[in-house]
C-alpha positions as CSV (number, residue, x, y, z in Angstrom):
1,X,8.4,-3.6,-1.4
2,X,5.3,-3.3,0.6
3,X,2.5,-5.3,-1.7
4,X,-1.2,-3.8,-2.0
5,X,-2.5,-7.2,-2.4
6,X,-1.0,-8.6,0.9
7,X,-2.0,-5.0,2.7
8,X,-5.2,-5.6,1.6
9,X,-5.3,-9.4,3.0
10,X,-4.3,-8.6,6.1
11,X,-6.5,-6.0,6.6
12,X,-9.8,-7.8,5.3
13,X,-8.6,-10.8,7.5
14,X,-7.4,-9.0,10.6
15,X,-11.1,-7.2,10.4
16,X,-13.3,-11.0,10.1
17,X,-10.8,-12.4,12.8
18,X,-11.6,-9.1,15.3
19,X,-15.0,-9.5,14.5
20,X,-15.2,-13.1,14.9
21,X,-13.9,-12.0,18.4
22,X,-16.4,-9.3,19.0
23,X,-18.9,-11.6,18.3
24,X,-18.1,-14.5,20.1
25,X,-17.5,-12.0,23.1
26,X,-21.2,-10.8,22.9
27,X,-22.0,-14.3,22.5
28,X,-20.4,-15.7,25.7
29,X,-22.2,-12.6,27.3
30,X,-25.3,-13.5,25.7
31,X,-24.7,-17.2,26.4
32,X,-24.1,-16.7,30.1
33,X,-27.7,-14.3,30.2
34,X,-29.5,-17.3,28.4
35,X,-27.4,-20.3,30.5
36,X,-28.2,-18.2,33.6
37,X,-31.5,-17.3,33.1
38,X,-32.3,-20.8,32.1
39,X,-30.4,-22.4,35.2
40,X,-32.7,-20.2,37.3
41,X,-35.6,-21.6,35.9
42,X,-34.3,-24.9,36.7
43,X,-33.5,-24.3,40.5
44,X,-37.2,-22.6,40.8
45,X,-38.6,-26.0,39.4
46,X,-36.7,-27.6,41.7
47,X,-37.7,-25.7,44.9
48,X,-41.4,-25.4,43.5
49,X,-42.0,-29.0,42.7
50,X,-40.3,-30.0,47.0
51,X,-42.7,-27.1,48.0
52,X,-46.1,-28.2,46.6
53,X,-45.7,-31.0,48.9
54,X,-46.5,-28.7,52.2
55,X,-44.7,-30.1,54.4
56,X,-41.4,-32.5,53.3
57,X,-41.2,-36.1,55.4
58,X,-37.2,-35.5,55.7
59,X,-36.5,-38.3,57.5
60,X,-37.7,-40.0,53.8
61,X,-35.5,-38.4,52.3
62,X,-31.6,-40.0,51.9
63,X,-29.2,-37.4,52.1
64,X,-26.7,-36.2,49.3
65,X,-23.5,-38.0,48.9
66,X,-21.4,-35.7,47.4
67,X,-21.8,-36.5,43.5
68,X,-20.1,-34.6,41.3
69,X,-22.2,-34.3,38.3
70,X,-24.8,-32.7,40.6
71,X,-25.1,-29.0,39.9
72,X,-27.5,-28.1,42.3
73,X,-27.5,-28.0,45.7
74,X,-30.8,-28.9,48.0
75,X,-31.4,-27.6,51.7
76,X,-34.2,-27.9,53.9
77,X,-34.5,-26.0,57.0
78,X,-37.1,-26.2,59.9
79,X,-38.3,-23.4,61.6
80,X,-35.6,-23.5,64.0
81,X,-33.6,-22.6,61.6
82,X,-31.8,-25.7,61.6
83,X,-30.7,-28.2,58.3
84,X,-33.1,-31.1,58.3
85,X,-32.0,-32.4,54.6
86,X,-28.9,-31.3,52.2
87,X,-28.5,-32.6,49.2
88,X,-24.9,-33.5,49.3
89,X,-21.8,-33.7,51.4
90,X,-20.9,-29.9,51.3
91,X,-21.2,-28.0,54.9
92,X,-24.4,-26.5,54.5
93,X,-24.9,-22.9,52.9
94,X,-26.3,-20.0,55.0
95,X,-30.2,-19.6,55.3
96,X,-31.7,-16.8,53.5
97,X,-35.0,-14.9,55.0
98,X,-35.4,-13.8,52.1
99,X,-37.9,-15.3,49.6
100,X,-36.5,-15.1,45.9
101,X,-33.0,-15.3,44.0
102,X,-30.2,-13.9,45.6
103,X,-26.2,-14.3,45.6
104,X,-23.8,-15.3,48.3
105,X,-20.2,-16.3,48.7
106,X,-19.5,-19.0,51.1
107,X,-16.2,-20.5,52.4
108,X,-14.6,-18.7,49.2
109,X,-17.3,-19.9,46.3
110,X,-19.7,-17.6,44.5
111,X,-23.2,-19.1,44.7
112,X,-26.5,-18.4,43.3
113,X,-29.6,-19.3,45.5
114,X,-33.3,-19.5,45.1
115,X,-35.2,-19.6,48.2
116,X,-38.9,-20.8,49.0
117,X,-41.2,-21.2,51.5
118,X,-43.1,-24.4,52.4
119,X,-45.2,-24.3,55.4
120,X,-43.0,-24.0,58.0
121,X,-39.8,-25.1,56.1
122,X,-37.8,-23.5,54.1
123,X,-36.6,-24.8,51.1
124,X,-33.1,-23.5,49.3
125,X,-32.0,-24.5,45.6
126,X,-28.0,-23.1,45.0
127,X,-25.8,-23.7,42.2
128,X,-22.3,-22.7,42.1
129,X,-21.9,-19.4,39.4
130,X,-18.5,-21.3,38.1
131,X,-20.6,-23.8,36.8
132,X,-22.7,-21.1,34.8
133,X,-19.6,-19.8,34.1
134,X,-18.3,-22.9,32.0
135,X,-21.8,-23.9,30.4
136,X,-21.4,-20.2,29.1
137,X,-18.2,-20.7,27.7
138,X,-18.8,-23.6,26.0
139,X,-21.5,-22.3,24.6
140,X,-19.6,-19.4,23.2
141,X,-16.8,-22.2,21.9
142,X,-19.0,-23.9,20.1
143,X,-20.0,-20.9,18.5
144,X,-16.1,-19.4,17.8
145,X,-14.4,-22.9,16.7
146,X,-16.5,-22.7,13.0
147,X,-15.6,-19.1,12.9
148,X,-11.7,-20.0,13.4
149,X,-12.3,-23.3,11.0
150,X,-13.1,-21.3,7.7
151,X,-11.0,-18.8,8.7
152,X,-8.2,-20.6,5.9
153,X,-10.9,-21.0,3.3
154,X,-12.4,-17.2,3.5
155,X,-8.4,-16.2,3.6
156,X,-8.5,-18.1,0.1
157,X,-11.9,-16.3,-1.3
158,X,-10.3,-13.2,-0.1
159,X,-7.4,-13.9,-1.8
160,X,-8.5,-14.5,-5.2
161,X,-11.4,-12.2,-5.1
162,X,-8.4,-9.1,-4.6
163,X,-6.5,-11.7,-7.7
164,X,-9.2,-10.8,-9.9
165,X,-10.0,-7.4,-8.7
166,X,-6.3,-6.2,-8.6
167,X,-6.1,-7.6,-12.6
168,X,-6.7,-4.7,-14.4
169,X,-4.0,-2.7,-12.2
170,X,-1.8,-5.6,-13.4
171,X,-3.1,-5.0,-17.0
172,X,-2.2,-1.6,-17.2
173,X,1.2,-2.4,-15.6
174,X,2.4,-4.5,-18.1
175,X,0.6,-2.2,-20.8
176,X,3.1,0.3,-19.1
177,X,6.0,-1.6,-18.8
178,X,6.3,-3.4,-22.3
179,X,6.5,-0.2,-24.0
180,X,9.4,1.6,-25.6
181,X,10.4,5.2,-25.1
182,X,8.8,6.2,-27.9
183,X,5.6,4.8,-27.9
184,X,3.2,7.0,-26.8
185,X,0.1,6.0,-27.8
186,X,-2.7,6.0,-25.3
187,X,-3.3,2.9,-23.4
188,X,-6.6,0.8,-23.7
189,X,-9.6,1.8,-21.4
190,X,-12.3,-0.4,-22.2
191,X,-13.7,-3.2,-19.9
192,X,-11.8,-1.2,-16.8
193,X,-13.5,-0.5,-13.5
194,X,-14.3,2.7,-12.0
195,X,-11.6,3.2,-9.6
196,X,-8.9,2.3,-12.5
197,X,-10.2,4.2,-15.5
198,X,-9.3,7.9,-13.7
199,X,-5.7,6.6,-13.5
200,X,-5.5,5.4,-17.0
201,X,-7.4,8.6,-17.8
202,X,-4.7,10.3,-16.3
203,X,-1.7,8.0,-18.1
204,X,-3.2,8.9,-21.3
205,X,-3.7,12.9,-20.7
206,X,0.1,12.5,-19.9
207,X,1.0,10.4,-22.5
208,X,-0.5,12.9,-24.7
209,X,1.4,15.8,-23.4
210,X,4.7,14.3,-23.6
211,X,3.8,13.4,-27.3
212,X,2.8,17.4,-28.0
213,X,6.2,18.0,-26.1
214,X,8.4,15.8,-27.8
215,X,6.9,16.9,-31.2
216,X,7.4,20.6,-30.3
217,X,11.3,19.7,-29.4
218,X,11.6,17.9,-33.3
219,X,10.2,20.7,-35.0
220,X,12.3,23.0,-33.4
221,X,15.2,20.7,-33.7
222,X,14.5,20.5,-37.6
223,X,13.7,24.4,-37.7
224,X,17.0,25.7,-35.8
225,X,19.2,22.3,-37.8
226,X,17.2,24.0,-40.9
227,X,17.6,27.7,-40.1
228,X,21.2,27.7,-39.0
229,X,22.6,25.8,-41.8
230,X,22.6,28.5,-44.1
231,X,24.6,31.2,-41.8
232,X,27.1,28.8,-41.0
233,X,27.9,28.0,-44.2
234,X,28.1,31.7,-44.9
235,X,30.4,31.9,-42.1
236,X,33.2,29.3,-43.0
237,X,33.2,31.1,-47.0
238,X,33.2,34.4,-45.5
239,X,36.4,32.5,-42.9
240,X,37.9,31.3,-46.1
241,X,37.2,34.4,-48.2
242,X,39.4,36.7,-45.4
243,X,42.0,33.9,-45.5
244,X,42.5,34.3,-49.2
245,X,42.6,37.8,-48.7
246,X,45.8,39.1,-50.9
247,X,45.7,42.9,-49.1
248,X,44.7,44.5,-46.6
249,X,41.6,46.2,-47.8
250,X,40.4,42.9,-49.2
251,X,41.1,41.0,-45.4
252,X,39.2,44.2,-43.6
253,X,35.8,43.7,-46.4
254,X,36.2,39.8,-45.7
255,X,36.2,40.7,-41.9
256,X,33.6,42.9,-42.1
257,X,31.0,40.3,-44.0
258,X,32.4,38.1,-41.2
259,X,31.5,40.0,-38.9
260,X,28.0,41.1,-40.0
261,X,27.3,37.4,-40.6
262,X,28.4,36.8,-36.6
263,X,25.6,39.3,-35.8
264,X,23.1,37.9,-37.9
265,X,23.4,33.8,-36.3
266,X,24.1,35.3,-33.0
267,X,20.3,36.9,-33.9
268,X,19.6,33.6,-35.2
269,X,20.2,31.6,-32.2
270,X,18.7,34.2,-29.4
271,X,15.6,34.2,-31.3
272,X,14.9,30.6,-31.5
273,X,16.0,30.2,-28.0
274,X,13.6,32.4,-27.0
275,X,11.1,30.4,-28.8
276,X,12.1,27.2,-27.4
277,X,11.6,28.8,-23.7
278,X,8.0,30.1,-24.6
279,X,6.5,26.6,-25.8
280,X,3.3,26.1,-24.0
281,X,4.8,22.6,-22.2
282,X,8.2,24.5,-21.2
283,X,6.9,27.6,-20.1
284,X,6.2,28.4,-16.2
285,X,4.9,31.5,-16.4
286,X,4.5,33.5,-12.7
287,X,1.2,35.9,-14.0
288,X,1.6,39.6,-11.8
289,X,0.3,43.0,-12.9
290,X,2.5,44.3,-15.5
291,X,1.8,48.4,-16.1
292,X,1.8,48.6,-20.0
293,X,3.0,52.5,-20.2
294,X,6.2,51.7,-18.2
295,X,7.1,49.1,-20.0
296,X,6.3,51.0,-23.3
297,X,8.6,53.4,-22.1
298,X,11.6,51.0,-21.0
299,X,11.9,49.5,-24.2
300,X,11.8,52.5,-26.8
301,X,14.3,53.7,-24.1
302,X,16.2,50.7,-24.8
303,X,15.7,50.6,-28.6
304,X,16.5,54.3,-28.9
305,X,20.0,53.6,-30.1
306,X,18.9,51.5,-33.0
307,X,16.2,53.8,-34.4
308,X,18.6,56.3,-34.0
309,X,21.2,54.3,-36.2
310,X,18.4,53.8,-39.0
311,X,17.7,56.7,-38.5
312,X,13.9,56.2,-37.7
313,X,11.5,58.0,-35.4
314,X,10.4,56.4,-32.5
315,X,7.9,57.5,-30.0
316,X,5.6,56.1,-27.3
317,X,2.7,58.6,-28.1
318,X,0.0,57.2,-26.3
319,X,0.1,56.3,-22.9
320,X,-2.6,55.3,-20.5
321,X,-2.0,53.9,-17.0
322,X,-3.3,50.5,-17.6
323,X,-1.8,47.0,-16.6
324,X,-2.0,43.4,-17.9
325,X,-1.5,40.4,-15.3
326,X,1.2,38.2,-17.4
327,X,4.6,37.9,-17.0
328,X,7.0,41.1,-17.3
329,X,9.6,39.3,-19.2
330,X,7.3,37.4,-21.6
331,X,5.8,40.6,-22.4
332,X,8.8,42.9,-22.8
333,X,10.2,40.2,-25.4
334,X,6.8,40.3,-27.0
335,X,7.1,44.4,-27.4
336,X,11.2,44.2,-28.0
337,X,10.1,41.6,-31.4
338,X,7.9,43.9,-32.5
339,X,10.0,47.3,-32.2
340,X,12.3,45.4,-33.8
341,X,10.5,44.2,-36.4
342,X,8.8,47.5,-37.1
343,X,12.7,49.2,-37.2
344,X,14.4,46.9,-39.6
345,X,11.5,47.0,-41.9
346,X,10.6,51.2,-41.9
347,X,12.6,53.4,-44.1
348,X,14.9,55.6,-43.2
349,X,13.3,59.1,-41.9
350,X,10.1,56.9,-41.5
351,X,8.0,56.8,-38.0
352,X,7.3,54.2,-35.6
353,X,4.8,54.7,-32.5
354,X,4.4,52.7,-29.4
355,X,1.2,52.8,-27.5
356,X,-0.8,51.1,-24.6
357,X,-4.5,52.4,-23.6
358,X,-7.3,50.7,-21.9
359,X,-10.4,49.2,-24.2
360,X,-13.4,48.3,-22.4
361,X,-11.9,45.1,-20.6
362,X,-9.0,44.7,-22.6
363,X,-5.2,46.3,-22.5
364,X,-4.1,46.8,-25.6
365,X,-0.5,47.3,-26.9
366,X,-0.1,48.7,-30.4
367,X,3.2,49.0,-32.4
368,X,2.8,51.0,-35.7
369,X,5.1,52.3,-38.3
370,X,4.6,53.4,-42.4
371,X,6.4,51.2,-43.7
372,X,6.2,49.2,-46.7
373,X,3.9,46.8,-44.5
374,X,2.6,43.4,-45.0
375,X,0.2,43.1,-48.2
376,X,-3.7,41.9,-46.7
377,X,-3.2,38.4,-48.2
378,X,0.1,38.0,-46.3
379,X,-0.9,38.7,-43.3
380,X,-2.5,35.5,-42.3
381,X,1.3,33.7,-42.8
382,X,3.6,36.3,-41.5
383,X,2.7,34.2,-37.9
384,X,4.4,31.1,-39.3
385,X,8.6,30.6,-37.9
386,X,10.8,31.6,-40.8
387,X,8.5,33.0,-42.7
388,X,9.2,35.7,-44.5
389,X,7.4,38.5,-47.1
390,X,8.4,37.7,-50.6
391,X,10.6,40.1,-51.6
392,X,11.7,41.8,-48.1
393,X,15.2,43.2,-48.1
394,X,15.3,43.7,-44.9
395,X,17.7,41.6,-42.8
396,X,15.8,39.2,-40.2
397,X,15.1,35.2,-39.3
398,X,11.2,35.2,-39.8
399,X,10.4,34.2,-36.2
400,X,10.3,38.1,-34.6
401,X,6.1,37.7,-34.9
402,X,6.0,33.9,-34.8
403,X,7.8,34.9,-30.6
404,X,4.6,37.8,-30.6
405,X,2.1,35.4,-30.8
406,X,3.9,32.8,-29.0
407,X,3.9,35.5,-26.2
408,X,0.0,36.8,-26.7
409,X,-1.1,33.3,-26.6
410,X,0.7,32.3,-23.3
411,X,-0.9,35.4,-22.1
412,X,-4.2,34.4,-23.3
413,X,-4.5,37.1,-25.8
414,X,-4.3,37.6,-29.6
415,X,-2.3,40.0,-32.4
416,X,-4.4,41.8,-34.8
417,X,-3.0,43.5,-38.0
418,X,-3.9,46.1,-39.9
419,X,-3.1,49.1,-41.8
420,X,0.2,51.4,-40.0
421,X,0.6,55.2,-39.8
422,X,-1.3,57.2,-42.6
423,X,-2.7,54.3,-43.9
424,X,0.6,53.1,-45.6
425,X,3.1,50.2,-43.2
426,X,1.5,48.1,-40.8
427,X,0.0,48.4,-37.5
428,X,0.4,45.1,-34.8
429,X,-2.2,45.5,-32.1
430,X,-2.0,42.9,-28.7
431,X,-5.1,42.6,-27.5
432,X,-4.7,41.5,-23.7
433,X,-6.9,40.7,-20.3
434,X,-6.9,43.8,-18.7
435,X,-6.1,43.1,-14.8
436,X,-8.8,44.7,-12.3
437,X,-8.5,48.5,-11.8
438,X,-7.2,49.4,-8.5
């Protein structure tokens, strides 16, 4: 496993060691300018101080013996152009007419030269550029070896100064790793730095999320163990009731119960399923444009049958093309609850009505029937899962409007209630984003 702490050694190293090398490289360059420049100087002094005396006495003058810790070279030539004095051993170097520095290369060695006039002689100061060359590179050396010496000791600083600033990642880590599934309390944030506060920020947002989730998943655990244990136990008497069955008729009336009591948890089950998939943390919703009218009309087609059996009126009597962006199948379940809802609770021969119109921004869905509807002070619960009217006959679970406004709110809208058809039953009004007009 590739460490951040090491990455980040390397890296802060590698980058003082390459400049450590940048900078002793300008500094042998500037060290050779500086050498050279002063090594020039010297050679002028030299050719300057032989020149002032006019005209040299050679013959004064003991010639050169090839030392080796001489760097300069001397020569004096006479107007004949021939070497009256040279400073050492060496075959003489070429003369130069010209007055000044100037470079040569002679029998295979770079020189540098500075030439003079005096009188009638001429005077020539050379110095071999390899010797420049390794004054400049000691220079530079001296200059590199502390760099490379505290190399170790700034790999230690380094070291613990990432120690100390890599301790709060460490913090969190263990703050992370210590705790049990179930602990989802957010983690501490004080005394963190910048760049680790958005990431604990970010632990804790999720932290939080998973604790809504997991608390949504109990409570529908306990709602569905809660809601499902009265059916069931329905359904083994109702088992036992058509197994004790001494006729015929008696086993068909036990069968029937059974059977009705089937429907009823088979209800039971779809509804809270549907639930379950609508939770806000569960629910990946793809938003389109949905056209209202159409799909008013596909599900009274659908629930034709059932008002029929009631028997009930139902019609979709207002229609305007408008359209919602939300997601076809949230909505259709949405409008399916509350058809459904408005069916099983209308007398029979009563009147239910489907509608979907345009208001100002909004799209608006309506189911109404004249019913016994909801009394006003009941209205603010009949939201709540398994809630129920006191005193409803009507067969049902309690979760058909608690799945509406499960729906609404995924969709960003509301459910209003209010008074149903000819002031008697109960109207339930969606109130929806309207998507742009085409």
């Amino acid at each position: 496993m590739s460490s951040l702490r090491t990455r980040l050694l390397v890296a802060l190293l590698g980058a003082v060691l390459l400049a450590g090398v940048v900078a002793s490289a300008a500094t042998y360059h500037g060290a050779r300018a500086e050498v050279g420049a002063m090594l020039d100087e010297e050679m002028r002094q030299v050719a300057l101080s032989l020149r002032d005396h006019a005209v040299l006495d050679v013959s004064r003058l003991a010639p050169g013996r090839g030392d080796p810790d001489q760097r300069v070279v001397v020569q004096i030539w006479d107007p004949r152009g021939v070497t009256v004095y040279l400073s050492n051993a060496a075959s003489p170097l070429p003369l130069s007419r010209t007055p000044g520095f100037s470079d040569l290369t002679h029998e295979g060695r770079h020189w540098r030269m500075f030439t003079a006039r005096s009188g009638p002689q001429t005077i020539q100061v050379a110095q071999s550029t390899s010797v420049r060359t390794e004054l400049a590179a000691a220079a530079a050396l001296r200059l590199l070896v502390p760099i490379l010496a505290v190399l170790p000791l700034l790999a230690g600083l380094v070291w613990l100064i990432l120690d100390r600033g890599l301790a709060p990642l460490a913090r969190v880590a263990r703050a992370v790793g210590t705790r049990s599934p179930a602990s989802l309390e957010p983690l501490p944030a004080d005394r963190l730095p910048g760049e680790v506060r958005p990431l604990v920020d970010a632990l804790n947002g999720l932290l939080a999320r998973l604790g809504d989730a997991l608390a949504v998943q109990r409570r529908f655990a306990a709602d569905a163990a809660h809601e499902l244990r009265t059916p069931l136990t329905a359904l083994a008497l109702q088992i036992q009731l058509a197994e004790r069955a001494k006729s015929d008729a008696e086993r068909a009336a036990a069968l029937a119960r059974l059977k009705e009591g089937v429907k009823r948890a088979s209800r039971l089950v779809q509804q809270l399923l549907a639930l379950a998939r609508l939770e806000p943390e569960a629910a990946e919703t793809p938003f389109a444009p949905v056209a209202l009218d159409a799909l008013v009309l596909s599900v009274v087609e659908d629930l034709a049958p059932v008002a029929a059996a009631r028997p009930v009126t139902l019609a979709a009597t207002r229609l305007d093309q408008v359209e919602a962006q939300g997601n076809e199948d949230a909505l259709r379940l949405l409008l399916a609850n509350l058809l459904d809802n408005a069916l099983r609770y209308a007398l029979p021969g009563g009147r239910v009505e489907a509608r979907a119109f345009r208001r100002g921004a909004e799209a608006v869905l309506e189911v109404a029937d004249d019913g016994p509807g909801v009394p006003a002070e009941e209205r603010g619960r009949v939201f709540d899962r398994f809630y129920r009217v006191p005193g409803t006959d009507a067969p049902g679970s309690g979760l058909g409007l608690a799945i509406a406004r499960q729906v609404a709110d995924l969709h960003h809208g509301r459910i209003e209630l209010d008074d149903g058809l000819g002031g008697r039953g109960l109207t339930a009004r969606v109130v929806l984003p309207a998507a742009p007009t085409p």
